[in-house]
N, C-alpha and C positions, 0 to 999 in steps of 0.2 A: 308626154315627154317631160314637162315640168314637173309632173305628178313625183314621175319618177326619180328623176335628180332629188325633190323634195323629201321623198323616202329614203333614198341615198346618205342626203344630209343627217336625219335625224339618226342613221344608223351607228354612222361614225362620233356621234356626240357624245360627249363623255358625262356620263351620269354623276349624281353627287358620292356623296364620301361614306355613306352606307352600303349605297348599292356596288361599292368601288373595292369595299372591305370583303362584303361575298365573293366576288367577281377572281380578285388576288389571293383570297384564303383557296378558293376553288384550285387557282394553281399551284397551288402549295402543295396542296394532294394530289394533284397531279403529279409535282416533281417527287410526292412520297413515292411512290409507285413506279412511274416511267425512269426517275433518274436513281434508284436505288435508294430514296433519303432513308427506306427502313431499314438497312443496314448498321443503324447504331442501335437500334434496339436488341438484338443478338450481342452487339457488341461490349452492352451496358450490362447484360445477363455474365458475360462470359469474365467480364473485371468484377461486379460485385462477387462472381465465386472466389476469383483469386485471392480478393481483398479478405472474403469470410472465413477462407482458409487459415489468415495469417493470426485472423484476431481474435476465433470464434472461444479462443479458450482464456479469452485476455480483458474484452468488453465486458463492464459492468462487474467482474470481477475483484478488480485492485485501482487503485490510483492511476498507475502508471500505465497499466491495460486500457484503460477508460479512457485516459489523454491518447495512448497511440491509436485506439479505434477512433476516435472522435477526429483524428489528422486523418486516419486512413478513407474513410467516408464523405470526409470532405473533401479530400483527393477525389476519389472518382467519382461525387457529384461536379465539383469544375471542370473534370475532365470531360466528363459525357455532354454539359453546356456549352462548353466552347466548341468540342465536335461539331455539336448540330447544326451552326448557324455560321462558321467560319469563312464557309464560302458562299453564303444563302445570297449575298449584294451583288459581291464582286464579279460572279460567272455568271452575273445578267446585266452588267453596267451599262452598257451601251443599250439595251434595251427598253432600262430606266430611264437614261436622258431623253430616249426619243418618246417613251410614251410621257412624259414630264412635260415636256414639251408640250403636247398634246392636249394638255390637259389633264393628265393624274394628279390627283392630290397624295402626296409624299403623308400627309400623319395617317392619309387609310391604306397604304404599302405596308408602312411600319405598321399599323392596327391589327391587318392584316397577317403578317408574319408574329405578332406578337402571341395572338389565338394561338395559331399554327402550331407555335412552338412551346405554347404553353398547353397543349395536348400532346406534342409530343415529351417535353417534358414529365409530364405526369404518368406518363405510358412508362417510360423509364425509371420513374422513380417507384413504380407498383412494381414494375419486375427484378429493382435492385432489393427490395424490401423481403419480396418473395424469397429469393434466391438466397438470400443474408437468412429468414429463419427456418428455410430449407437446410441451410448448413448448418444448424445448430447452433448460431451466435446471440450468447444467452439473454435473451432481452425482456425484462418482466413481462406479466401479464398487463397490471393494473399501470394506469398512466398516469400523469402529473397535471395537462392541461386537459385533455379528452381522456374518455373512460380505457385507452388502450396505449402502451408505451409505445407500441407500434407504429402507431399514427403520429402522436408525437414525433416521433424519430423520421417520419415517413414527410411529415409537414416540413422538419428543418428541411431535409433532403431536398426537396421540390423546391422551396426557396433558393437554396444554393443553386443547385442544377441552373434555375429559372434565371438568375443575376449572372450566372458564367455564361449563359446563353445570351443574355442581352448585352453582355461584354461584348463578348464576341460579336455579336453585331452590329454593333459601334465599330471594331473593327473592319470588320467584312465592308462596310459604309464608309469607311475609309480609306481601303486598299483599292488600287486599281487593276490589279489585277489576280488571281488564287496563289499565285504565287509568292505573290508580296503578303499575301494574310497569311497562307502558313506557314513561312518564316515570320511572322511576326508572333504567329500566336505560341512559339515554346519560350521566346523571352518572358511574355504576360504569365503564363504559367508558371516559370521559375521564379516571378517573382514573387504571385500568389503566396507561393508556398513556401520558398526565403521569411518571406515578411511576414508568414502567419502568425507566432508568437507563439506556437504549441509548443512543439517537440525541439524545434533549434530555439538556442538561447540567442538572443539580440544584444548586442552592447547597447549603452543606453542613449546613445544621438539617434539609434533609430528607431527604437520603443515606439515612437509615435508614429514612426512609418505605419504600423500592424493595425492602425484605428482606420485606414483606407485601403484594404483589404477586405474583400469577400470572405475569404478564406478565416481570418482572424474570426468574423462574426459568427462564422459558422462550425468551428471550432468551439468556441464560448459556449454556445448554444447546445450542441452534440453533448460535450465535458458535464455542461450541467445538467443536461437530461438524465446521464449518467450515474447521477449524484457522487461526484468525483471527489468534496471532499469527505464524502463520510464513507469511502473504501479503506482498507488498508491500504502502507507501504510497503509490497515487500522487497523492492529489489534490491536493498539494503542486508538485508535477510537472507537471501536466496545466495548473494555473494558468500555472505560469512560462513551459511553455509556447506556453503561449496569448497570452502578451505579448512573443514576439520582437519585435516590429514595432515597439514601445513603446518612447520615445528616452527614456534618461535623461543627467541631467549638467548641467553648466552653470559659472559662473567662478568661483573658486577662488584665493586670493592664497597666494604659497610661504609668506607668514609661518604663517599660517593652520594649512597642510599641515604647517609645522614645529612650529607648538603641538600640531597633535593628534596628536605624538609623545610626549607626556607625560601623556597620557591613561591610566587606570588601566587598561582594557583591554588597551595596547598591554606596558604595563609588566609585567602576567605573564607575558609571552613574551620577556622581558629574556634569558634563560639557554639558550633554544632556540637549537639548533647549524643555523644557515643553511648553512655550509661545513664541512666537516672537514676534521681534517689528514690528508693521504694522505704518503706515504712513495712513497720511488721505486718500491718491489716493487708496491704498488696504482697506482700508474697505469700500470706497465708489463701489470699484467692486466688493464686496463681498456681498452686500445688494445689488446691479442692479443683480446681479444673482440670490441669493435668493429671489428677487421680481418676476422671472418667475415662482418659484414653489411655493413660500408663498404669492404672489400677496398684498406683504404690501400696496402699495400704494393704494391699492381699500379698506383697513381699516377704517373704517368708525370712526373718532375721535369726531364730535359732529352729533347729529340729533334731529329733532324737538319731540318736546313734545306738552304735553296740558296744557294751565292757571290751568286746576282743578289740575295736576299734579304738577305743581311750589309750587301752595297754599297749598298742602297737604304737601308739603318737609317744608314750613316755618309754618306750623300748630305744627306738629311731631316731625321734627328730633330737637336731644336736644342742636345740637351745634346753634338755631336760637332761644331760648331761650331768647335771652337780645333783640333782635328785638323785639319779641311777644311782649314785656315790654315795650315797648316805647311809649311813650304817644304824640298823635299827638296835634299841639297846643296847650300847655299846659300855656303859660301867656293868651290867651286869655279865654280859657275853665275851667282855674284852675282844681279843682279836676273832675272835669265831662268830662273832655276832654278821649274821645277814647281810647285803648289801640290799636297799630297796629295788634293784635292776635284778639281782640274782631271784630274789623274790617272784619280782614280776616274769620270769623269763619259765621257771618252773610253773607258776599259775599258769601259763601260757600255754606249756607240754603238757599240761597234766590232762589228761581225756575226761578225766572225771569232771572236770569244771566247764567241761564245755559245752553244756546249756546253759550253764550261768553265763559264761562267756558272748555267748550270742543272743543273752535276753536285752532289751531295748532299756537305755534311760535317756532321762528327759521327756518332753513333749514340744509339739511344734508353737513357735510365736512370732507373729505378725508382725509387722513396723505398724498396724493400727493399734495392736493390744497394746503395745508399746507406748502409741498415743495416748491412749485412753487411760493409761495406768499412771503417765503423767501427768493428764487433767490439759493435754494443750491448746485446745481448743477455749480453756476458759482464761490462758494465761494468755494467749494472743491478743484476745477482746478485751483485757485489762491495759496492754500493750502495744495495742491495733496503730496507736498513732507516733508510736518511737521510729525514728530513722533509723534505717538497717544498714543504710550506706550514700556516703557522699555520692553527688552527681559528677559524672565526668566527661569530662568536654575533647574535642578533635586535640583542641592547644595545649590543652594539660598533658597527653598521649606525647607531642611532638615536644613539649621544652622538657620532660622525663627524656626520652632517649635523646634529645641536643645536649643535654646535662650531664647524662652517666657518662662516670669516670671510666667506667669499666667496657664500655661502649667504644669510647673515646683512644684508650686502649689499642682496640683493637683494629685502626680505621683502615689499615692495610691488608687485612685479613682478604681474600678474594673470595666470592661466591659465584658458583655455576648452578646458575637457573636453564633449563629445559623443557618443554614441553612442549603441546601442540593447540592448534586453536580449541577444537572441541575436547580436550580438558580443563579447557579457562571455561568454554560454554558450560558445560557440566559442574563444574563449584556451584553458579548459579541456578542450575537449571534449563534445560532446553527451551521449556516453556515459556519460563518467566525471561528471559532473555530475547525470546522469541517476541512476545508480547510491547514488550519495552523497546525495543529496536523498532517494530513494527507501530508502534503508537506515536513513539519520538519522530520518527520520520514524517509522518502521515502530519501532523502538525507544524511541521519547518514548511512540507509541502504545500500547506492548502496556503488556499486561493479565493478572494472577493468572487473575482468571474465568473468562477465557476460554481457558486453558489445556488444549487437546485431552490429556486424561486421564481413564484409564477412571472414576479416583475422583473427578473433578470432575462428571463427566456424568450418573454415579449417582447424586452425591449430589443435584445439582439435577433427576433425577427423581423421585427420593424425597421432596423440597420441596413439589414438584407435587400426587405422592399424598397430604401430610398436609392439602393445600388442600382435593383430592377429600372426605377421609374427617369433615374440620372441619367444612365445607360440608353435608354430608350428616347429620351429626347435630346442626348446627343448622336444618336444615328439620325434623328429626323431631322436635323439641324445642319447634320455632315448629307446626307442628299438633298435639303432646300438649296446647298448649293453646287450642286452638279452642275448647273447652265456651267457656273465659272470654270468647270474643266473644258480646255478647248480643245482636249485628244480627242 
């Protein structure tokens, strides 16, 4: 009978903090199973589609695409983390105290669920990844820290998840009961995500808030796997463009247009060189270069005509008028003598002249023969170093029209300007507007943070792990003291 008491005893003793870690990881799988816990995994499948939908044409993309993916995937890693573990304490409290009681050791519970959850974790984070390059969200091949961007992207992921998980378990560890943790966890959420620093802007007393945030690090991390600042901006772009159609403008008096020449804006561009002075040797290789694409010297400056064509210009046009008039031998002919137009009018009728008429004079000449007949290629290179023209400046342009009298004059005259946006783009260019808009912005926009660098990346995973390992020993800390609950 003692025997058996004595086997009894040893039955119910509580083994050490290894064997305690198997024993509670073991129930863990059990409540996977018996209490439904797998149902976040479907449910982590069915938000990363939603998510992929949103951004798949946006990620990795542009600037702006990059930052809202990098908030959107941070989103649904803290979402799926705090899922997991929100009620993992709370719906077994009382069964904690008593086996506490008992004899469990609380850091092999927490060790315990930490495994657990850091498989389930992982389970989640392979099938948001899956699911993300099943829908097409463009994500490179080649990686930054491991040989696959994938895994990169797949590592932030798991860390995020892993720290919103052990968030939540801090919670769950310190609600008393499911109800009080899942109203607590949409505040914790809202605040995540308030305080991340992505997407919404922060006035600046709370800037520093975003440095105790999960959500922030993981953000950073995502942006700069991204390589967020070397995308374009375009959503600067995509607006203006959006409003070619869009007429601006409207009347305008010269006075007006001549005060806002004395504007302070205008006035730092006083010194800017609108014209330079070229010397003859630069405009003569400015015209050899434009002759391979405008082929001036193959310009044809004279070429032949026809007799009927000469005689029809001194028939007609009216500045050959006192010619027509002219009277040929006039002391010998007196009044009967010819007119040179009567002349020509008869040559004209006559049929018999009309192969003369239509035989060809002249012949064709170049703007090069031209050149060449005046040697100016040797008179340039005697002259290569004469200025061709003063420099002229922004200020010089504006105290000219503040000055003209004749300008001045007229300072009530009105003018009606009209037009539409995509006529002001087209002056410039689509392109080059395009480009300049897109480049200018992309540079107000970047960012230290987010500077794809291996030691930026690490260090905001490392951010992440001290969220993990905080979290974790403040749950172990909030059940050492369970006795003191006296419910």
């Amino acid at each position: 009978m003692a025997e058996k008491k004595e086997i009894k005893a040893r039955r119910i003793h509580h083994t050490g903090r290894g064997s305690q870690v198997m024993i509670y990881l073991g129930k863990q799988l059990r409540f996977f199973i018996n209490e439904n816990d797998w149902k976040v995994l479907p449910m982590a499948a069915i938000i990363a589609g939603l998510v992929s939908m949103v951004i798949r044409k946006r990620f990795f993309v542009n600037m702006e695409g990059s930052l809202i993916g990098a908030f959107a995937l941070t989103c649904v890693a803290i979402w799926n983390g705090c899922f997991n573990s929100i009620q993992a304490v709370c719906r077994e409290r009382a069964i904690i105290k008593r086996e506490h009681r008992s004899g469990m050791h609380i850091s092999a519970y927490i060790a315990a669920h930490m495994i657990y959850q850091l498989l389930l974790c992982t389970a989640q984070t392979g099938l948001t990844m899956f699911v993300i390059r099943q829908l097409g969200v463009p994500i490179p091949k080649e990686g930054f820290i491991t040989p696959w961007m994938l895994a990169d992207i797949g590592i932030t992921m798991l860390l995020i998840t892993y720290a919103a998980d052990m968030m939540s378990l801090f919670l769950s560890s310190i609600s008393r009961t499911t109800t009080g943790a899942m109203t607590l966890m949409p505040f914790v959420l809202i605040f995540q995500l308030i305080f991340s620093g992505g997407i919404i802007p922060l006035p600046a007393w709370s800037q520093p808030i975003s440095n105790y945030t999960i959500s922030s690090y993981g953000i950073r991390a995502l942006a700069s796997q991204s390589d967020y600042n070397n995308k374009p901006m375009t959503a600067v772009w995509n607006t203006l463009s959006g409003m070619k159609g869009t007429e601006v403008g409207g009347s305008v008096s010269l006075g007006q247009i001549l005060d806002a020449l004395d504007t302070p804006g205008l006035e730092k561009y006083r010194d800017t060189e609108v014209l330079k002075a070229y010397t003859v040797g630069e405009v003569s290789e400015i015209l050899n270069s434009a002759d391979g694409v405008l082929h001036l010297r193959e310009k044809e400056v004279l070429h032949p005509i026809r007799l009927r064509e000469a005689v029809d210009v001194l028939l007609h046009d009216d500045s050959m008028q006192e010619i027509r008039e002219t009277r040929l031998l006039p002391r010998l002919l007196g009044d009967s003598a010819p007119s040179v137009g009567s002349l020509l009018t008869a040559l004209a009728e006559d049929e018999g002249m009309s192969k003369i008429l239509d035989a060809e004079i002249g012949r064709t000449i170049t703007v090069g023969q031209v050149l060449d007949a005046l040697h100016t290629e040797d008179i340039a290179k005697e002259v290569a170093d004469v200025q061709v023209n003063p420099s002229v400046t922004f200020g010089m342009i504006i105290d000219f029209l503040k000055n003209n009298e004749a300008l001045q004059h007229y300072r009530d005259r009105t003018l009606s300007v009209k037009t539409t946006v995509g006529d002001l783009i087209d002056i410039f260019g689509e392109q080059n507007v395009k480009e300049f808009i897109e480049t200018r912005t992309a540079q107000a926009a970047h960012k230290d943070i987010y500077e794809m660098t291996t030691d930026n990346i690490v260090e905001n995973w490392l951010m992440i792990g001290v969220f993990i390992l905080v979290f974790a020993l403040l749950a172990t800390i909030a059940l050492e003291l369970i006795d003191k609950d006296k419910r």
